[in-house]
Residue, then its C-alpha position, 0 to 999 in steps of 0.5 A: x500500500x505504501x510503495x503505491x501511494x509513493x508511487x502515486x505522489x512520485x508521478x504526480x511531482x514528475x509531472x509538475x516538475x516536467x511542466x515548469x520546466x516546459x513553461x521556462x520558469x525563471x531558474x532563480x525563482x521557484x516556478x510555483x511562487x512566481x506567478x502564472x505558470x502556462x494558463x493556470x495561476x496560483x491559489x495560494x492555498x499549498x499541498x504537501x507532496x513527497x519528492x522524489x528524493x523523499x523530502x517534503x515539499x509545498x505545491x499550490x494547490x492551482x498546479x495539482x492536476x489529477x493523474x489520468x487513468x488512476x484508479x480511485x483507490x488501490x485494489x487492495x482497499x478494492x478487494x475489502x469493499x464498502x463497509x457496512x453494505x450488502x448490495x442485493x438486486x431485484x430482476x422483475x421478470x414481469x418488466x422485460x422485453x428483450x430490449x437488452x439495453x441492459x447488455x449494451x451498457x453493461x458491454x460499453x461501460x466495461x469494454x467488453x469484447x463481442x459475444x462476451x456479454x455479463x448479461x444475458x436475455x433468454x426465453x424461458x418456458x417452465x413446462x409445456x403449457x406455460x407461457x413463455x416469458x424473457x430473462x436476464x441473468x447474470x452473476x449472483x454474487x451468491x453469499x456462499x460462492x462456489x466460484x471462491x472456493x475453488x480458485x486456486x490464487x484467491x484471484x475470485x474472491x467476496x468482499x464484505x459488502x456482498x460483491x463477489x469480484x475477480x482480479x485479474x492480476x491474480x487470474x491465472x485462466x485455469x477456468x475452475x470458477x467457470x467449472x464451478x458456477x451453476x449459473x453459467x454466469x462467466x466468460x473467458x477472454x480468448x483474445x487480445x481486447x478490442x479496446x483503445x491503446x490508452x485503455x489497455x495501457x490503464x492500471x487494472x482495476x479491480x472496481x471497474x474491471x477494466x482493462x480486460x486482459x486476454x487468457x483471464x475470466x471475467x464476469x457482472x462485477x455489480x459495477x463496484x466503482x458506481x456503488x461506492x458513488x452512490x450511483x446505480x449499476x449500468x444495466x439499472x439505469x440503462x432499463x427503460x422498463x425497471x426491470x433491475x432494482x439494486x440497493x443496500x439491504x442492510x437499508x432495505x431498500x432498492x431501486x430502479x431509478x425511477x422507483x424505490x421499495x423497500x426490499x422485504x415488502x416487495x420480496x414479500x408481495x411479489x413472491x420473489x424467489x432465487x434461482x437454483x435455491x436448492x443448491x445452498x449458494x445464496x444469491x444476492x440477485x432475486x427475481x419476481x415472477x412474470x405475472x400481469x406482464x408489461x409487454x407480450x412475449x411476442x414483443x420480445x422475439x421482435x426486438x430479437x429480429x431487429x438486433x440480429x439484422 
């Protein structure tokens, strides 16, 4: 932790000082004492910064820029998660329509390759005489995650606050965690990511999940960098129909952006449920059944033609 923050301050200080020297300061006045440096003039307020030869020095605050493509927060402050959350999602099967814009924002907000979707819209049909009806799935962050155990580098792991997320510093690409999901909610990148080179050239991040790395599993990190915003995940806010509700159940509330219930009495009256309960894995993501739908199931096989056009 303390290699990177110094790693942190040395490149900042790297960039100031590249900056005054590109400005042609005047080399008998310190450059940030001596007025309008570029376009930017001083506040007078001063910030401590580490040199490089670890002597403190003070900067005004005027000439601080942030570090692009810096990860908020270490990945070991990452890997701990938020205090005193447990983050939960509700998908109300009755909302959806097969629009899937819960997969293109998922897709683009993580770069994610195509046909690589954390996301995915199937039909479903119970039994012969039931009616058919759209559902997304994605990973459920289950309480008793098979998917831990069974990597062999701690590179899938739980944080305290539900989430369960991959670093893919650690992935060795063994795939033991896709062996091991019962929901199928994983994939494998087996190619080099189609993402710009500044991209590729970012620090990973465990919060973000970006960049993807080739020969590394990735999955729905319930889109930990917007939750420690306070902001709803991607596919929430991306639903033009509810259909994804997220929130705190510690605080028994969730929503979908437009709506907020509280966790217990929506679970309650809807007669929510958990996918494959039977197998102990106790999933965050819940589900309301497909009852006085929205739209009909027919609507959804035409927005399926449109986007295989």
């Amino acid at each position: 932790m303390d290699q990177e923050n110094n790693s942190r301050r040395n490149f900042l200080l790297g960039g100031l000082l590249a900056a005054g020297a590109i400005a042609g300061c005047n080399t008998n006045k310190d450059v940030f004492e001596s007025g309008i440096v570029g376009d930017v003039k001083p506040s007078g307020k001063k910030v401590k910064l580490l040199s490089v030869d670890g002597d403190v020095i003070e900067v005004d605050e005027a000439f601080l820029k942030p570090v692009p493509h810096m990860p908020p927060i270490s990945n070991t402050e990452a890997r701990k998660g938020i205090p005193g959350k447990k983050f939960v999602m509700v998908i109300d099967l009755s909302r959806c329509k097969n629009l899937k814009k819960c997969q293109e924002a998922c897709n683009h907000a993580h770069e994610l390759n195509p046909g690589e979707n954390w996301i995915k819209v199937e039909p479903m049909k119970s039994a012969e005489f039931t009616a058919p009806y759209w559902e997304p799935t994605t990973c459920m962050h289950c309480d008793e995650p098979p998917c831990v155990k069974v990597c062999p580098v701690d590179a899938t792991f739980k944080r305290e606050d539900g989430i369960v997320a991959i670093d893919s510093d650690r992935c060795i690409g063994c795939r033991f965690c896709m062996a091991a999901c019962p929901y199928s909610a994983r994939v494998f990148n087996w190619s080099e990511p189609e993402i710009p080179a500044e991209i590729a050239a970012q620090p990973y991040s465990i919060e973000t999940s970006i960049p993807q790395k080739k020969g590394t599993v990735s999955k729905c990190d319930f889109c930990a960098d917007m939750t420690r915003e306070g902001m709803l995940p991607h596919c929430v806010s991306a639903c033009p129909n509810g259909v994804f509700a997220f929130g705190d159940i510690n605080e028994d509330t969730v929503s979908n952006g437009a709506e907020t219930f509280r966790f217990s009495d929506l679970i309650k009256d809807k007669a929510g449920y958990r996918l494959m309960e039977d197998l102990g894995t106790k999933p965050s993501v819940y589900y309301l059944p497909p009852v006085n739908r929205n739209f009909p199931y027919e609507s959804g096989l035409e927005n399926d033609k449109i986007q295989n056009k």
